[in-house]
C-alpha atoms as a printed R data frame, in Angstrom:
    type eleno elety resid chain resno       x       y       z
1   ATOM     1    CA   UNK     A     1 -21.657   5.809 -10.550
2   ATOM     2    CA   UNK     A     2 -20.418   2.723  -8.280
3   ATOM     3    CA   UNK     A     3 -19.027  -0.097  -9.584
4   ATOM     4    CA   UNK     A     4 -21.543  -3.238  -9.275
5   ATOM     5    CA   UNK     A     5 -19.298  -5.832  -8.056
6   ATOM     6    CA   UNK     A     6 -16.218  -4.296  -6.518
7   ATOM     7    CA   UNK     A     7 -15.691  -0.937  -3.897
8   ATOM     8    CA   UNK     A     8 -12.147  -0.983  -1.983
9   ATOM     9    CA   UNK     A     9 -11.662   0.500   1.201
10  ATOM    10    CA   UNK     A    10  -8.090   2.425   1.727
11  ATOM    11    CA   UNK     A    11  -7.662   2.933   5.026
12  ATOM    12    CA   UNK     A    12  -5.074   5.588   6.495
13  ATOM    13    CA   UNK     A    13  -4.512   6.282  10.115
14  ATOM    14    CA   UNK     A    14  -2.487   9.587  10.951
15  ATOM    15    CA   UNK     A    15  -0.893  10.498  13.872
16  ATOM    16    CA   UNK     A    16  -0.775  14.077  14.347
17  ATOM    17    CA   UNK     A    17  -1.262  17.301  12.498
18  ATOM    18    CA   UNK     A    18  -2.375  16.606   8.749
19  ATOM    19    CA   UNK     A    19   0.461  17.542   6.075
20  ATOM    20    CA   UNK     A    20   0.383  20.086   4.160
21  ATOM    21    CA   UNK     A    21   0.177  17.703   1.105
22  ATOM    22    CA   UNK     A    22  -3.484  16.413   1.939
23  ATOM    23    CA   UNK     A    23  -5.439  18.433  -0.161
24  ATOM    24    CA   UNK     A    24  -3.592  17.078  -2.984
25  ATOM    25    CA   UNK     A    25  -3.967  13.850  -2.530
26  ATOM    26    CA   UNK     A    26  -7.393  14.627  -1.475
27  ATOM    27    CA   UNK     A    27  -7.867  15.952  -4.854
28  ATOM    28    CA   UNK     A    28  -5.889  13.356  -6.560
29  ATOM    29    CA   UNK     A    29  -8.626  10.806  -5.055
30  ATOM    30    CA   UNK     A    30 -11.752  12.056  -6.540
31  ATOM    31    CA   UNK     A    31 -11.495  10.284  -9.993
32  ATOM    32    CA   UNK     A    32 -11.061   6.593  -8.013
33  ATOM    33    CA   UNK     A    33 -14.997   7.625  -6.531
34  ATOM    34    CA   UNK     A    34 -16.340   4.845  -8.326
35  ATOM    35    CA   UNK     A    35 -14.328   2.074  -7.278
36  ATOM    36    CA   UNK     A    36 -12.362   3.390  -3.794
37  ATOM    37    CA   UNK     A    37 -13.219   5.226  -0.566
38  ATOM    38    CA   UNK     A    38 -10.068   6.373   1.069
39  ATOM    39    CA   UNK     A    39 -10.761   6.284   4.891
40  ATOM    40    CA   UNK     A    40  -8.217   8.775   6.867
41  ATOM    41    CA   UNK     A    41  -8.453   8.273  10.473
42  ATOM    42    CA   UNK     A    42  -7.133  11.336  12.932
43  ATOM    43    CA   UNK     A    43  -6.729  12.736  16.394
44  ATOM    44    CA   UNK     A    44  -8.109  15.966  16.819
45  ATOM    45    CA   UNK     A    45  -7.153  17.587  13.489
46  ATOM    46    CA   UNK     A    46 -10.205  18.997  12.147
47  ATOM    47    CA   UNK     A    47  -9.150  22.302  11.481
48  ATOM    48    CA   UNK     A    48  -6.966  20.507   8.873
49  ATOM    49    CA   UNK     A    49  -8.767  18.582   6.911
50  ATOM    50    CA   UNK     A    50  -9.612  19.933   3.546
51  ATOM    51    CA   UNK     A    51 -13.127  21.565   2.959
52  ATOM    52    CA   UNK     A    52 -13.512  20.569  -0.294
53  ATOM    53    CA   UNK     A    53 -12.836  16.820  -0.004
54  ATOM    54    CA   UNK     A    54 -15.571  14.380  -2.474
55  ATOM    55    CA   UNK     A    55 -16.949  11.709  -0.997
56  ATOM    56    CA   UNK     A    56 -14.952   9.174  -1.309
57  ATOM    57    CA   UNK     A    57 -12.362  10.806   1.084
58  ATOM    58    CA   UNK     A    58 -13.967  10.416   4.445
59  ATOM    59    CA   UNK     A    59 -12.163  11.762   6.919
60  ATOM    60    CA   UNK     A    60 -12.413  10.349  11.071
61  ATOM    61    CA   UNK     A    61 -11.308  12.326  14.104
62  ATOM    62    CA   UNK     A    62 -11.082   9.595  16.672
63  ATOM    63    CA   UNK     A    63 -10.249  12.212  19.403
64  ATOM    64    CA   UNK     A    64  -6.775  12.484  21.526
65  ATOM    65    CA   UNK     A    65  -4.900   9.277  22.036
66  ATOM    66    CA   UNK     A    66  -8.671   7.509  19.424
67  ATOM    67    CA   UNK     A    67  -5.778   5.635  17.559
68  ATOM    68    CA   UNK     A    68  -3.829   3.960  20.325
69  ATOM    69    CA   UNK     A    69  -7.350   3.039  21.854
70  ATOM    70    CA   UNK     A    70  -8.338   1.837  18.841
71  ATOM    71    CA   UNK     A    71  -5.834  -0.155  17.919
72  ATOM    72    CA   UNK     A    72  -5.154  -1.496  21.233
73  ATOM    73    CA   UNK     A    73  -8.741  -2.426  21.787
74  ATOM    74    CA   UNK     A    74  -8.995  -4.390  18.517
75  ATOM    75    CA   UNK     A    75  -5.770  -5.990  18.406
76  ATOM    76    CA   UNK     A    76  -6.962  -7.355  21.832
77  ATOM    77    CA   UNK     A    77 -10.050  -8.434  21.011
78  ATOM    78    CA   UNK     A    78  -8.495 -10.156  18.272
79  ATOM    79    CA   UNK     A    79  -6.109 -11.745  20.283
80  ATOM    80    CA   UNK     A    80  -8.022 -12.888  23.074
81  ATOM    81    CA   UNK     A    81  -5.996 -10.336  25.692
82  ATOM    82    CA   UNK     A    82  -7.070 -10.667  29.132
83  ATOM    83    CA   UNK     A    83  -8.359  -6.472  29.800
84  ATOM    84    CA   UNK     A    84  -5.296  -5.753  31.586
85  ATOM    85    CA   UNK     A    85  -3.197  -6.835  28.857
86  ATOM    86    CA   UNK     A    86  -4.609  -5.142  26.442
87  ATOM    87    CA   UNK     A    87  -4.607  -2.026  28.958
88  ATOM    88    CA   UNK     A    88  -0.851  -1.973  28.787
89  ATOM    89    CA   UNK     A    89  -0.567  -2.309  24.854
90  ATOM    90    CA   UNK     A    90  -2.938   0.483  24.746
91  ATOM    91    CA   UNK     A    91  -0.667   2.819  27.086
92  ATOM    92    CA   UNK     A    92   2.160   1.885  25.228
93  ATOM    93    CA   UNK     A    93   1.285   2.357  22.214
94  ATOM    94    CA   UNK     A    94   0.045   6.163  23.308
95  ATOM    95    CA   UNK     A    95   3.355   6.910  24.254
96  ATOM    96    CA   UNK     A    96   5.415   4.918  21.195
97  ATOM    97    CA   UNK     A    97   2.557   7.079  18.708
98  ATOM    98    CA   UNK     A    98   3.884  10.301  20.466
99  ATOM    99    CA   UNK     A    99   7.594   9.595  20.099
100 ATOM   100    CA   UNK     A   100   7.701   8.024  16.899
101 ATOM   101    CA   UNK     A   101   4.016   8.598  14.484
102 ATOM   102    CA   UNK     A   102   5.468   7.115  11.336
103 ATOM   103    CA   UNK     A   103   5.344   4.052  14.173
104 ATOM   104    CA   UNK     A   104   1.399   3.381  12.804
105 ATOM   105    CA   UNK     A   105   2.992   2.101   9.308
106 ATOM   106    CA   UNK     A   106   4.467  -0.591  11.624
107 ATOM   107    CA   UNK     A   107   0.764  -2.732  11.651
108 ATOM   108    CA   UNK     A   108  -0.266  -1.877   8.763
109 ATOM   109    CA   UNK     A   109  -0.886  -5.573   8.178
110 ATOM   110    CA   UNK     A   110  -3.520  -5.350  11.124
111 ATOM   111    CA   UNK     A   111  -5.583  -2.899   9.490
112 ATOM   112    CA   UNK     A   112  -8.548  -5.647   8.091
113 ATOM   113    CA   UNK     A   113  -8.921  -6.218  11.869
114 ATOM   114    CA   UNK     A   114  -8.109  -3.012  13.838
115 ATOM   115    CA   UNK     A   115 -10.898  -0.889  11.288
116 ATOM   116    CA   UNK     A   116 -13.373  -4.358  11.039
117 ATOM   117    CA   UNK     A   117 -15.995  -1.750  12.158
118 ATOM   118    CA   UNK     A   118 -15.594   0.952   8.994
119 ATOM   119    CA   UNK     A   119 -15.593  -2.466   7.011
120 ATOM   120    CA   UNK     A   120 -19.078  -3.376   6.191
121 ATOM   121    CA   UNK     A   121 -20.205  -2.994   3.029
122 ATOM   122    CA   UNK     A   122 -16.447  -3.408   1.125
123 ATOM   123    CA   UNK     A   123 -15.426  -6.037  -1.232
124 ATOM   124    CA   UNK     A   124 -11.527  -5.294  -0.318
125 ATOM   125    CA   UNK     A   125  -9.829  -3.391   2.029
126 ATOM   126    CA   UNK     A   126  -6.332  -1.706   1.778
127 ATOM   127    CA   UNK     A   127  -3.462   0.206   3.247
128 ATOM   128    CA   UNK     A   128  -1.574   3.614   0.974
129 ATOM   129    CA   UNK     A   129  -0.073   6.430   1.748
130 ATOM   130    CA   UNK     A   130  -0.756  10.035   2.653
131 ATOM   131    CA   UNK     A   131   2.099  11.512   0.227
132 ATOM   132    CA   UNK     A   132   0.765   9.861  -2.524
133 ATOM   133    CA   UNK     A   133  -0.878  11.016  -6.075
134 ATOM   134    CA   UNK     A   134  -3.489   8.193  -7.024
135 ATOM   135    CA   UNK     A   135  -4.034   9.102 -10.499
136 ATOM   136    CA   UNK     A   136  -7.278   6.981 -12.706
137 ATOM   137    CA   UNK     A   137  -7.402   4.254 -10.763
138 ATOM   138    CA   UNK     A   138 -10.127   2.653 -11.973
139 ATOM   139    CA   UNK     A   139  -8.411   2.545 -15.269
140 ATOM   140    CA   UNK     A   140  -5.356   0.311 -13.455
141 ATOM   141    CA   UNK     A   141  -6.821  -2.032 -11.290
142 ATOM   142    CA   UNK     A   142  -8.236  -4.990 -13.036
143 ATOM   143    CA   UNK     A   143 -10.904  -7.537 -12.423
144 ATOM   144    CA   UNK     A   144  -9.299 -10.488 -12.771
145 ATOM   145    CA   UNK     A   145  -6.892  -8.991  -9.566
146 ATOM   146    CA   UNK     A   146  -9.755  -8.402  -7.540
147 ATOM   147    CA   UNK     A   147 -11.510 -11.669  -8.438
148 ATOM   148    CA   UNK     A   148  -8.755 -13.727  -8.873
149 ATOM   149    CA   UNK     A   149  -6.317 -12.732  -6.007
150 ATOM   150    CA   UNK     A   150  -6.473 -12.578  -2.145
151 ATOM   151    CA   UNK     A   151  -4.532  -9.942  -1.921
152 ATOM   152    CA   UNK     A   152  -2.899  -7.085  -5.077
153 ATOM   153    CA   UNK     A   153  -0.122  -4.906  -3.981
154 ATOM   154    CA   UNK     A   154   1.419  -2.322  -6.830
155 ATOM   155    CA   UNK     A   155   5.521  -2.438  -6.860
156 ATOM   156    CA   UNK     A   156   7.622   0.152  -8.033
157 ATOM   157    CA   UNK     A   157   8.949  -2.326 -11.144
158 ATOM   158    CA   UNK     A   158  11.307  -3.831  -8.238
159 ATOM   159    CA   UNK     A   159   9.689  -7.141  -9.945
160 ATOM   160    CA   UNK     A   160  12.177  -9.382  -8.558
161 ATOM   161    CA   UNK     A   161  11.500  -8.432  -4.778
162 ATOM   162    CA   UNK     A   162   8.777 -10.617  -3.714
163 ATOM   163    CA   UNK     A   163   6.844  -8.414  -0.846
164 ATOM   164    CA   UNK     A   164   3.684  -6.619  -0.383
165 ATOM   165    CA   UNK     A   165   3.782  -3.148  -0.581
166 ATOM   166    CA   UNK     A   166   3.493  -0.719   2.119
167 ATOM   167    CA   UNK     A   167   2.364   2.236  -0.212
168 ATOM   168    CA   UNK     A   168  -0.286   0.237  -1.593
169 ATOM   169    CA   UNK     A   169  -1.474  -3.334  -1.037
170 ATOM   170    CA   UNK     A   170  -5.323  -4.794  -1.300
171 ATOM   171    CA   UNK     A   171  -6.991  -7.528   0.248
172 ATOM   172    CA   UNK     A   172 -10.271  -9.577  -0.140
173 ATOM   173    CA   UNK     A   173 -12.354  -8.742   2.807
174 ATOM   174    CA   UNK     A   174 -12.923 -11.782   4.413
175 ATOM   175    CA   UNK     A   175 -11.535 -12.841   7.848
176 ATOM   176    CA   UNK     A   176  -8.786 -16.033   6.640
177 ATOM   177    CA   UNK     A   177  -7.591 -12.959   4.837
178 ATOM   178    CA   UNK     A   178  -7.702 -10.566   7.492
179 ATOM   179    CA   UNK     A   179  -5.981 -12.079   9.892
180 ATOM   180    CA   UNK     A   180  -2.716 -13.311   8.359
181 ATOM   181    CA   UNK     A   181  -0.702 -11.115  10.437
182 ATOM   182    CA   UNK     A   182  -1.368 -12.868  13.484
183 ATOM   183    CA   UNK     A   183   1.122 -15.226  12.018
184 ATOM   184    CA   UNK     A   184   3.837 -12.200  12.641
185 ATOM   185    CA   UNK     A   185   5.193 -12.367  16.430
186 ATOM   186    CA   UNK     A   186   5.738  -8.860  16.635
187 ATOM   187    CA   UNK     A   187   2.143  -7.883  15.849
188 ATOM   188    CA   UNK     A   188   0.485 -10.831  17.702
189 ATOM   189    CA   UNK     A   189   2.020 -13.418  20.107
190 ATOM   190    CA   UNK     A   190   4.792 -10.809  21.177
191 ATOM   191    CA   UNK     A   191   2.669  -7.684  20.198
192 ATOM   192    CA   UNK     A   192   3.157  -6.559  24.238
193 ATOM   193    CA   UNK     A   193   6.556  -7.835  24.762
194 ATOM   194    CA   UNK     A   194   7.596  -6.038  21.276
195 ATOM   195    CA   UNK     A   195   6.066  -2.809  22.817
196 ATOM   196    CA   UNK     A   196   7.449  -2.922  25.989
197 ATOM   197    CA   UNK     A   197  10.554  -3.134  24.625
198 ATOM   198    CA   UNK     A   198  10.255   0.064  22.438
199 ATOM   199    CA   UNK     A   199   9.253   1.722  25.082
200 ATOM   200    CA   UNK     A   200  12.171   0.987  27.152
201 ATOM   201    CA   UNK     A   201  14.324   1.966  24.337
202 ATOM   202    CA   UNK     A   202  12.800   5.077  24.187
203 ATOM   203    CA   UNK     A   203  13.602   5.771  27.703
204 ATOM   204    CA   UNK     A   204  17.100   4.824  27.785
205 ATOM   205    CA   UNK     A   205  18.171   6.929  24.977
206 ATOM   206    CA   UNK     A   206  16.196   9.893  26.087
207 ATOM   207    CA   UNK     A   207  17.628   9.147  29.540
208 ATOM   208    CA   UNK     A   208  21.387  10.031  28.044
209 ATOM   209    CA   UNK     A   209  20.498  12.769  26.177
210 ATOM   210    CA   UNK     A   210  20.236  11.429  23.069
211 ATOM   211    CA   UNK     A   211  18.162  12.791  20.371
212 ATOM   212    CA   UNK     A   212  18.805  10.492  16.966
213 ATOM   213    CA   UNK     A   213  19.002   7.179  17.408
214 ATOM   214    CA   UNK     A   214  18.109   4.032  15.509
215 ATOM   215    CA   UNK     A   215  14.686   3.476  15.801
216 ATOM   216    CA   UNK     A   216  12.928   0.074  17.028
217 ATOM   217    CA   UNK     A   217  10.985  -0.998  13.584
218 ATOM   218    CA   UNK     A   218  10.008  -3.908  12.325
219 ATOM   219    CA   UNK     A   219   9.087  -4.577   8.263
220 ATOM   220    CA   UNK     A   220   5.925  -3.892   7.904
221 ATOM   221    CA   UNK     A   221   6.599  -5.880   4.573
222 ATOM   222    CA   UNK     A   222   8.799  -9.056   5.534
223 ATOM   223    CA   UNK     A   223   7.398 -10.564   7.868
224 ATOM   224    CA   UNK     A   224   4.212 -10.364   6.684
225 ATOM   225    CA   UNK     A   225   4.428 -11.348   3.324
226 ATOM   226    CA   UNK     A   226   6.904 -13.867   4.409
227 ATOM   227    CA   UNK     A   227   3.774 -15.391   6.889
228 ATOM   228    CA   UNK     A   228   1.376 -15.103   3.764
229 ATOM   229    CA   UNK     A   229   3.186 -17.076   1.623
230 ATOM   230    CA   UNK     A   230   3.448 -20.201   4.155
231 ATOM   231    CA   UNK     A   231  -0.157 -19.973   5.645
232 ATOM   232    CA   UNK     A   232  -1.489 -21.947   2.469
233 ATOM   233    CA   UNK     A   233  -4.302 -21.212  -0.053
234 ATOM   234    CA   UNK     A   234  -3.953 -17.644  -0.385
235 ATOM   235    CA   UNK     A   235  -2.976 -16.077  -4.292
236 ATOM   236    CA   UNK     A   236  -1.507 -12.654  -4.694
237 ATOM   237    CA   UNK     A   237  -0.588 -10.810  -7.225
238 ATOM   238    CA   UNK     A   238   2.438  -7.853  -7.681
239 ATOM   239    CA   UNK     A   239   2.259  -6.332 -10.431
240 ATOM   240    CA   UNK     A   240   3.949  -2.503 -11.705
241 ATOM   241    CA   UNK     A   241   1.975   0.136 -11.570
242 ATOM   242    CA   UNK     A   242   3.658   2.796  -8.594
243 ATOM   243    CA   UNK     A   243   6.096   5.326  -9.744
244 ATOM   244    CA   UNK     A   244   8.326   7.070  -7.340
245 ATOM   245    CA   UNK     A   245  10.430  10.552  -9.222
246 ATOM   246    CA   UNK     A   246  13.861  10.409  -8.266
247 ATOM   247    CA   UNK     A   247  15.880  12.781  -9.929
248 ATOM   248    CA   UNK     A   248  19.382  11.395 -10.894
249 ATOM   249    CA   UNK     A   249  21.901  14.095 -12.128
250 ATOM   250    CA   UNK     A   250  22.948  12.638 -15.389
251 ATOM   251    CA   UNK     A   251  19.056  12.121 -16.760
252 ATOM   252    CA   UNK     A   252  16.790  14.632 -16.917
253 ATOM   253    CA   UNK     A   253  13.721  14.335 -14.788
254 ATOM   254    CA   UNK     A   254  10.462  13.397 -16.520
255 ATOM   255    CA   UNK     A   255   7.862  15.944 -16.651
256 ATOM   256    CA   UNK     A   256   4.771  15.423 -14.783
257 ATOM   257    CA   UNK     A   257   1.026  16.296 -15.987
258 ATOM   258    CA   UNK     A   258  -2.119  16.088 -14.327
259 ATOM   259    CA   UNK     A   259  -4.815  15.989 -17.024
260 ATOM   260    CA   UNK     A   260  -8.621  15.778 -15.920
261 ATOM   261    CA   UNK     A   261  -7.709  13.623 -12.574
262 ATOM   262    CA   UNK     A   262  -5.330  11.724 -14.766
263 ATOM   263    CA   UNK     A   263  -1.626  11.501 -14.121
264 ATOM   264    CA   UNK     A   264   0.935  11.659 -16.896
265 ATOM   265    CA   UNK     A   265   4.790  10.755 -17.167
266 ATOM   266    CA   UNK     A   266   6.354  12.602 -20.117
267 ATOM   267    CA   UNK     A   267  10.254  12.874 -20.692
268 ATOM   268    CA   UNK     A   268  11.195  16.344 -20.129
269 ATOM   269    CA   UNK     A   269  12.178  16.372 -24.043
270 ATOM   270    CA   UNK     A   270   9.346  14.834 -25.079
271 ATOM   271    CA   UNK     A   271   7.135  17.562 -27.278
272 ATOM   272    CA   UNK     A   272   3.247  17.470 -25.473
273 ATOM   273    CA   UNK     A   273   0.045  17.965 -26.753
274 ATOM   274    CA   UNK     A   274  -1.977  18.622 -23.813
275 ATOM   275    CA   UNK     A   275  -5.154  18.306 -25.973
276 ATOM   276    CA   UNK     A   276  -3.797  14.674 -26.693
277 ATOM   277    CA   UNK     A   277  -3.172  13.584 -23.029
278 ATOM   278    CA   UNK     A   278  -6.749  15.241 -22.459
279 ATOM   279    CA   UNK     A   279  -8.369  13.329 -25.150
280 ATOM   280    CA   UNK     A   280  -7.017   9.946 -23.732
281 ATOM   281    CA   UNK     A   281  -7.374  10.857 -20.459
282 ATOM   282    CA   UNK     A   282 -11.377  11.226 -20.864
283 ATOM   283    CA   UNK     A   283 -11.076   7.538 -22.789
284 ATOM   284    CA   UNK     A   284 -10.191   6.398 -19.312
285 ATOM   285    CA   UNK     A   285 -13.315   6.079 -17.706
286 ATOM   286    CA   UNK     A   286 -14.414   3.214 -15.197
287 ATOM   287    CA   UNK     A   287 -15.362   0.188 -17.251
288 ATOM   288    CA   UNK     A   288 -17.753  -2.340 -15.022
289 ATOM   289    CA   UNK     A   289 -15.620  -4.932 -16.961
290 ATOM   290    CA   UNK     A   290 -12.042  -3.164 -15.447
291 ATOM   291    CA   UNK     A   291 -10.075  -4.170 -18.147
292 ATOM   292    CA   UNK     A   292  -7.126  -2.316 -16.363
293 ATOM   293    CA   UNK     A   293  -4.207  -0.962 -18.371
294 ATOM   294    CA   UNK     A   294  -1.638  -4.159 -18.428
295 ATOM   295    CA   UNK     A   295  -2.473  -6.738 -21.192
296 ATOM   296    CA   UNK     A   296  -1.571 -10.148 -21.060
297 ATOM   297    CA   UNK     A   297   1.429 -10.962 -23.120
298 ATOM   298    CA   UNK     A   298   2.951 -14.858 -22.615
299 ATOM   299    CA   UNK     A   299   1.897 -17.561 -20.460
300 ATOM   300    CA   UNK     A   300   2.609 -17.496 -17.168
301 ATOM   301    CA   UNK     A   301   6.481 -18.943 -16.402
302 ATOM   302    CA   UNK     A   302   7.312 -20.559 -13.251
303 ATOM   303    CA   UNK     A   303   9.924 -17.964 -10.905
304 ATOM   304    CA   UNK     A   304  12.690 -19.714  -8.317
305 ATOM   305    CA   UNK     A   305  12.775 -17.626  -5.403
306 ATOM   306    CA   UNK     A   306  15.806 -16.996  -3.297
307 ATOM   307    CA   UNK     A   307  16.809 -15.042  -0.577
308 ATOM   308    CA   UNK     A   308  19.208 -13.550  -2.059
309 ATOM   309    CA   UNK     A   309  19.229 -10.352  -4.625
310 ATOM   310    CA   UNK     A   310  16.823  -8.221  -3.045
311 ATOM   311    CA   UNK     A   311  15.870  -6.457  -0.266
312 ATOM   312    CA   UNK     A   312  18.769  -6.006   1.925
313 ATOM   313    CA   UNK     A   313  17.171  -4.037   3.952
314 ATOM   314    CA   UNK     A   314  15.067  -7.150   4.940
315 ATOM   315    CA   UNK     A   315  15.724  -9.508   7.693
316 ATOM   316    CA   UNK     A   316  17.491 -12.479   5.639
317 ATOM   317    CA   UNK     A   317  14.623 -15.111   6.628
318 ATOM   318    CA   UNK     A   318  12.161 -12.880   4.957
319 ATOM   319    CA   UNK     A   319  13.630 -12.317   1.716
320 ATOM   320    CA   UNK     A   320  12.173 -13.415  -1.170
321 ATOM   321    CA   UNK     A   321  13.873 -12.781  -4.785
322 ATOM   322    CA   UNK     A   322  13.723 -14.166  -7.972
323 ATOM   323    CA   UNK     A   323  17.373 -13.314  -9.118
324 ATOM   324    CA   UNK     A   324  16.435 -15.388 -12.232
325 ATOM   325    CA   UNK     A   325  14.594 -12.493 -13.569
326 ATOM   326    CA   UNK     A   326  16.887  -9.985 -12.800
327 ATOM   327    CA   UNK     A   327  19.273 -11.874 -15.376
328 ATOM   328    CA   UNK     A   328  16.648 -11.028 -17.865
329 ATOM   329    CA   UNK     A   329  17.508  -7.132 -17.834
330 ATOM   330    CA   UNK     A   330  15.438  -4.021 -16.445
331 ATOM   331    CA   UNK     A   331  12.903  -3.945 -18.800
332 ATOM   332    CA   UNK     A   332  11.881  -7.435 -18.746
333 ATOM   333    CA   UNK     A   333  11.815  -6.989 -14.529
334 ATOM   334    CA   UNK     A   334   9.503  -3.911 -15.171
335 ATOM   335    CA   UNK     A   335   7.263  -4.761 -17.657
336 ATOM   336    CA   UNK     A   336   6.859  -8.674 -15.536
337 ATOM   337    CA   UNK     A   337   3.745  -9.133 -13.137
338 ATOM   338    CA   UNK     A   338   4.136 -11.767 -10.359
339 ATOM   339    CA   UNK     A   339   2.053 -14.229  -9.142
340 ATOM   340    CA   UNK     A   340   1.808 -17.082  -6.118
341 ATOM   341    CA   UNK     A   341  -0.848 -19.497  -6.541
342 ATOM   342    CA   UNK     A   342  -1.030 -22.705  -5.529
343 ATOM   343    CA   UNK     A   343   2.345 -22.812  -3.601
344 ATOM   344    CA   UNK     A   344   4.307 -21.644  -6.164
345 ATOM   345    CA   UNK     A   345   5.463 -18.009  -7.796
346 ATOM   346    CA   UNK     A   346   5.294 -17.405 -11.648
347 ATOM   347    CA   UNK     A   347   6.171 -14.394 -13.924
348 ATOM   348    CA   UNK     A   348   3.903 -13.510 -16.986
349 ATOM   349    CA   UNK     A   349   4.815 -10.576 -19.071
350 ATOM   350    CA   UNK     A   350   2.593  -7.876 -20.264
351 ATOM   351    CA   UNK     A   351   1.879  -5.083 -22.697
352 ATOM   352    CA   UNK     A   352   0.609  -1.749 -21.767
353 ATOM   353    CA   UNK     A   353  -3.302  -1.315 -23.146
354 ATOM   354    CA   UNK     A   354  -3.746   1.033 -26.193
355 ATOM   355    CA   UNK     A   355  -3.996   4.754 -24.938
356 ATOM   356    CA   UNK     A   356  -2.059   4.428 -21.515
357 ATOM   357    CA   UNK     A   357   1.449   4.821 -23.653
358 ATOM   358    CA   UNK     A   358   1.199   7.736 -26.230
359 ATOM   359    CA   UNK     A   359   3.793   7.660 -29.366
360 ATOM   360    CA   UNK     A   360   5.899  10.559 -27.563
361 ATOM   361    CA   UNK     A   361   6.397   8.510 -24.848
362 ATOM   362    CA   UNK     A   362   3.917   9.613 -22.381
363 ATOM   363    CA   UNK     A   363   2.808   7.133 -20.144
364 ATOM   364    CA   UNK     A   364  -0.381   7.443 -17.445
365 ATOM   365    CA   UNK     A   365   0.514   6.680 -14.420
């Protein structure tokens, strides 16, 4: 049964053959039917796609070279490109697609415009990830995010980095909202000089035989997060609900369980009653009220943001940090949802809802 009120759009273009990993996140997607459609756009790869996908997984071959025409098309249109203009960001971004796919993650930003079409109909629209398990997500994403927020992006408990989310970040689907990356240079006002200049990149190191070499990307996250934070009247919410395994050598790795669509985190000591995880798993059902599965617990604190103490990785003028909470220890950064509303970022702890953390220590993911 749909959700009256709410259905989210994830949209994820692919450039070239499907991974092998599709079919389970295919399968991994079926429990979010009431609330999400994933969208997975292609070229050509229908021999790939999994047989036995549900219906919220659509899947859209756009034919040989369908993604650089669509994206090239649209991003033109949206930027008011004379035709040959937008023929030359089209050609280019053919040939950048074919040297470097993971390229597409670049404009993810764009996506609200470049995939308007596959739009109607969708409260919110949103950008994920192929390699990804999505777990109950109806049981995690809450109304007062959708209703309250512009845009809701899920962090990694990285709480003091203030960005949106490449592996998962949704927006209201309206067109103020959709079009806040035209603030970014490199995906609007220097979208063809940016490509060009790829391009020529490309060229010159394959020219001298080189085969690895540093690639020409820009943050899909700074930038843009940067440019929604100064275009006014826009809240958004981060808040800590991705988890990423990483296996360190002194710490055992958690176990993981999937349970009835429902993903599990257990510490590999941990004793597990399946039965249990099953029980609570069932329990998780989509509520029309989406409670979700963080509970309020303090009033909301105002956050100083800096540019310093996070995200190094970031061009310094797109840093945002709140090294103030990172004072507060780990767990208070992880268990810490953060807000900007009204021109200004707060912090407002929470609990996790009953059911969602089990006595042994399991946790749904």
């Amino acid at each position: 049964e749909r959700h009256p009120d709410f259905r989210i759009a994830l949209l994820i273009p692919w450039v070239g053959p499907l991974p092998l990993w599709t079919s389970y996140f295919v399968s991994s997607a079926r429990l979010s039917a009431p609330l999400a459609d994933f969208l997975v756009f292609h070229e050509a790869q229908e021999e790939l796609v999994p047989r036995d996908a549900p219906d919220n997984v659509q899947f859209f071959d756009l034919g040989v070279g369908g993604l650089s025409m669509l994206f090239g098309m649209q991003l033109g249109e949206s930027l008011n490109l004379p035709i040959r203009n937008a023929t030359v960001v089209i050609k280019a971004l053919r040939f950048m697609f074919e040297k470097w796919p993971r390229l597409v993650a670049e404009y993810k930003p764009t996506f609200g415009s470049v995939f308007s079409k596959y739009l109607k109909g969708y409260t919110h629209w949103g950008y994920c990830d192929l390699d990804m398990v999505i777990g109950n997500l109806p049981l995690f994403i809450e109304r007062s995010e959708l209703e309250d927020n512009d845009i809701v992006t899920y962090s990694f408990g990285d709480q003091e980095a203030f960005y949106l989310r490449g592996q998962w970040t949704v927006h209201r689907n309206e067109p103020r909202v959709s079009t806040l990356w035209q603030g970014c240079d490199h995906l609007a006002a220097q979208l063809q000089k940016e490509l060009l200049l790829k391009v020529a990149w490309v060229r010159r190191m394959e020219s001298r035989g080189i085969a690895n070499y540093p690639k020409r990307f820009q943050s899909a996250e700074g930038c843009y997060s940067h440019r929604v934070v100064q275009a006014g009247g826009i809240a958004f919410k981060m808040s800590s609900k991705q988890y990423v395994g990483l296996a360190t050598p002194s710490v055992a790795e958690p176990a993981i369980y999937s349970v009835d669509g429902s993903i599990w985190r257990c510490d590999a000591e941990a004793p597990v009653d399946v039965d249990e995880l099953a029980r609570h798993s069932a329990a998780g059902t989509c509520l029309a009220e989406l409670p979700g599965a963080h509970l309020a617990a303090g009033p909301m604190e105002p956050l100083e943001m800096s540019p310093d103490g996070c995200g190094r990785w970031m061009p310094f003028e797109f840093r945002m940090c709140a090294p103030g909470l990172v004072t507060q220890g780990a767990e208070v950064v992880s268990t810490t949802s953060t807000f900007f509303k009204g021109g200004k970022f707060y912090g407002q702890r929470f609990r996790h809802a009953p059911g969602t953390v089990l006595d042994n220590g399991c946790q749904q993911l």
